[in-house]
C-alpha positions as CSV (number, residue, x, y, z in Angstrom):
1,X,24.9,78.9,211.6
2,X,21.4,79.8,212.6
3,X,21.3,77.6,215.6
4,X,23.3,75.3,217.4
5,X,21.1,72.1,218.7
6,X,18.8,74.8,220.6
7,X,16.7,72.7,223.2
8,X,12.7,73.5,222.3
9,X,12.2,74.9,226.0
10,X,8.7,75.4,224.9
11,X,8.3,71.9,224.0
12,X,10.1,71.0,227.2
13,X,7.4,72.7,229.4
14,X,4.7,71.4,227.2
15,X,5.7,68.0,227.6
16,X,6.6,68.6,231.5
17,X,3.4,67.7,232.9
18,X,2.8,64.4,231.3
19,X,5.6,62.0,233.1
20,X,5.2,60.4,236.1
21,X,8.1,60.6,238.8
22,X,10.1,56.9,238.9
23,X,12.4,56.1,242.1
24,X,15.4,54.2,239.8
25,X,17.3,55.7,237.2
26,X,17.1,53.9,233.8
27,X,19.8,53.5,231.5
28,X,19.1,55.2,228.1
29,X,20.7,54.2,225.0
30,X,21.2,55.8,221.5
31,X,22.6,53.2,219.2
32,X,21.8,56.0,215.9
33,X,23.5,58.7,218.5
34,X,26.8,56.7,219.7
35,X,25.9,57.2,223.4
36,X,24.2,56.1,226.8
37,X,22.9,58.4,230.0
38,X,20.9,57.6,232.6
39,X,17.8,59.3,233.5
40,X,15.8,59.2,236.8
41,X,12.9,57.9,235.1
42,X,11.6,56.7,231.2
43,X,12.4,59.4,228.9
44,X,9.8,60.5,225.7
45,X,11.8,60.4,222.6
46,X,11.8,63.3,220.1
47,X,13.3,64.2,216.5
48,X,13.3,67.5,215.0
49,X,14.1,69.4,211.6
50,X,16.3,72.2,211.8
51,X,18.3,74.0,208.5
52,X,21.5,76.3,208.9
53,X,21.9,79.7,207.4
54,X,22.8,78.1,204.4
55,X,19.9,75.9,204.2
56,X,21.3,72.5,204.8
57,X,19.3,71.0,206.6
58,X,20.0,68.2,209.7
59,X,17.9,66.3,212.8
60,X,17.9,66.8,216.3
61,X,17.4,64.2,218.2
62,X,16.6,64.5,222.2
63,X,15.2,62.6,225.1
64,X,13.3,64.4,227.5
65,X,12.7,63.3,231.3
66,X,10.3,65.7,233.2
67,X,8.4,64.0,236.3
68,X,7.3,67.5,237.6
69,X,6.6,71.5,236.3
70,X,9.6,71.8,238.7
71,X,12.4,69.4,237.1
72,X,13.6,68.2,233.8
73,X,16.0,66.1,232.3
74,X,17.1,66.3,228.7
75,X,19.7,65.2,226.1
76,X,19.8,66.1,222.7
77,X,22.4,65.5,219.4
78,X,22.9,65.7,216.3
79,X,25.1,64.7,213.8
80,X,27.1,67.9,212.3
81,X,29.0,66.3,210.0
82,X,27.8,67.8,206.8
83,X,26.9,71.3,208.9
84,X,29.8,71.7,211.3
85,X,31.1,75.4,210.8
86,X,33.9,75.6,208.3
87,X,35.2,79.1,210.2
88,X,35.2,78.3,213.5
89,X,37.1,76.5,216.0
90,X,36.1,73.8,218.5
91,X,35.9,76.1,221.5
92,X,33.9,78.8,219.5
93,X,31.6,76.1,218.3
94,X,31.1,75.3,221.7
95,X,30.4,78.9,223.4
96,X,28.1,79.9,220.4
97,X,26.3,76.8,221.4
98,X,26.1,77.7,225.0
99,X,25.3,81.6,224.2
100,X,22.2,80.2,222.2
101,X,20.9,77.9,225.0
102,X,21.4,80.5,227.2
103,X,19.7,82.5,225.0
104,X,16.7,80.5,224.6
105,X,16.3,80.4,227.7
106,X,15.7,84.1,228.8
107,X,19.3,83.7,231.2
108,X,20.0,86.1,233.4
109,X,22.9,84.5,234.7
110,X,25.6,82.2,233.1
111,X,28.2,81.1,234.7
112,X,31.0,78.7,232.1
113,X,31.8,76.3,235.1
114,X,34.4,74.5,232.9
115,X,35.9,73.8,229.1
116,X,37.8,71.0,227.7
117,X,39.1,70.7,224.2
118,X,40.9,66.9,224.4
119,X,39.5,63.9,223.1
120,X,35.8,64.4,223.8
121,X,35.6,68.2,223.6
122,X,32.5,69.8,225.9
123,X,31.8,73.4,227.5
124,X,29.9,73.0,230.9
125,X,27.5,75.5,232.0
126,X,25.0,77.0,234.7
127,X,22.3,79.6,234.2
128,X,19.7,81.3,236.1
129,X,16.7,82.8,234.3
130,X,13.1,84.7,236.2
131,X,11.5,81.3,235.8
132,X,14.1,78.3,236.0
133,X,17.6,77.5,236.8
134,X,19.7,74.4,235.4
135,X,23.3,73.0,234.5
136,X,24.4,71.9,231.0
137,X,27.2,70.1,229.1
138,X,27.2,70.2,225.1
139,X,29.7,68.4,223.7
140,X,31.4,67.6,220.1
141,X,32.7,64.5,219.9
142,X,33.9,63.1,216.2
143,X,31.5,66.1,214.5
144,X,28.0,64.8,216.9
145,X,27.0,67.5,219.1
146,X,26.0,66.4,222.2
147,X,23.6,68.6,225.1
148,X,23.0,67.1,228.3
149,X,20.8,69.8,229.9
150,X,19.3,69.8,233.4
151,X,16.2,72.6,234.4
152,X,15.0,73.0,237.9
153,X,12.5,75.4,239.4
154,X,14.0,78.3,241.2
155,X,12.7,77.3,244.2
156,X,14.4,73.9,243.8
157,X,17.5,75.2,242.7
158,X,20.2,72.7,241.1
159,X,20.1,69.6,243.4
160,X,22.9,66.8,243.0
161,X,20.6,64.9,240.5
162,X,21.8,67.3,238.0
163,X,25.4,66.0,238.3
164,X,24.5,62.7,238.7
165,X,22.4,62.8,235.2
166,X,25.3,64.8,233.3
167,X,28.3,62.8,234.5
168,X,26.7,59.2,233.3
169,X,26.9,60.6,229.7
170,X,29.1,58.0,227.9
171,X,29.8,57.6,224.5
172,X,30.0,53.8,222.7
């Protein structure tokens, strides 16, 4: 599989600019998706085209929060139904998903800060590149891939809003 729900970080610091900073966190919900999350502010809505190896081809969906250059907040999934890897287990699934976030974003650093394969399967994730640092969680839950994906200046570091964002992920 070519790519695993890769988050556009181009896009991302395109698009960072244009949002204004909001003081109460909003409650986001994804009725296509099967999910809710809450985001310190209104997030921009996104879909993208994206094909595997084998030219099927599928959407990525994401929701993108970024009130500064410094800080942004974004969850993306996609239904993998038709796409899911026939050769390859949950857990690699999830760690070739992480090794091509990390990927796209020039890391440095990644540090796998946890793994659980039970009922809502997810890999959880920090990483350090020259430019940013941030936290994610992707996880695959009844074949939709979820990414929950905080990215915060180096200067800023990872501040407790990144938790905060990637624990009210909640699927309906």
């Amino acid at each position: 599989m070519k790519k695993f729900l890769l988050i556009p970080v181009l896009a991302i610091m395109t698009v960072c600019s244009s949002f204004t900073p909001a003081s109460d966190w909003e409650k986001y919900t994804s009725s296509e998706g099967h999910f809710s999350i809450s985001f310190p502010g209104k997030p921009e809505e996104s879909v993208q085209d994206d094909e595997t190896d084998d030219n099927v081809f599928y959407k990525i969906h994401s929701a993108t929060y970024a009130p500064s250059e410094a800080e942004a907040y974004i969850t993306g999934w996609a239904d993998m139904t038709t796409v899911f890897p026939k050769n390859k287990t949950i857990k690699q699934f999830l760690e070739d998903c992480r090794d091509n976030v990390t990927r796209s974003m020039r890391a440095l650093q990644v540090n796998t800060t946890a793994t659980e394969l039970g009922d809502k399967p997810y890999i959880e994730f920090t990483f350090a590149s020259d430019e940013a640092t941030g936290k994610d969680r992707i996880y695959l839950i009844n074949k939709f891939q979820y990414s929950i994906i905080t990215i915060f200046s180096l200067k800023t570091g990872i501040p407790p809003s990144a938790d905060k964002f990637i624990g009210s992920f909640a699927t309906m």
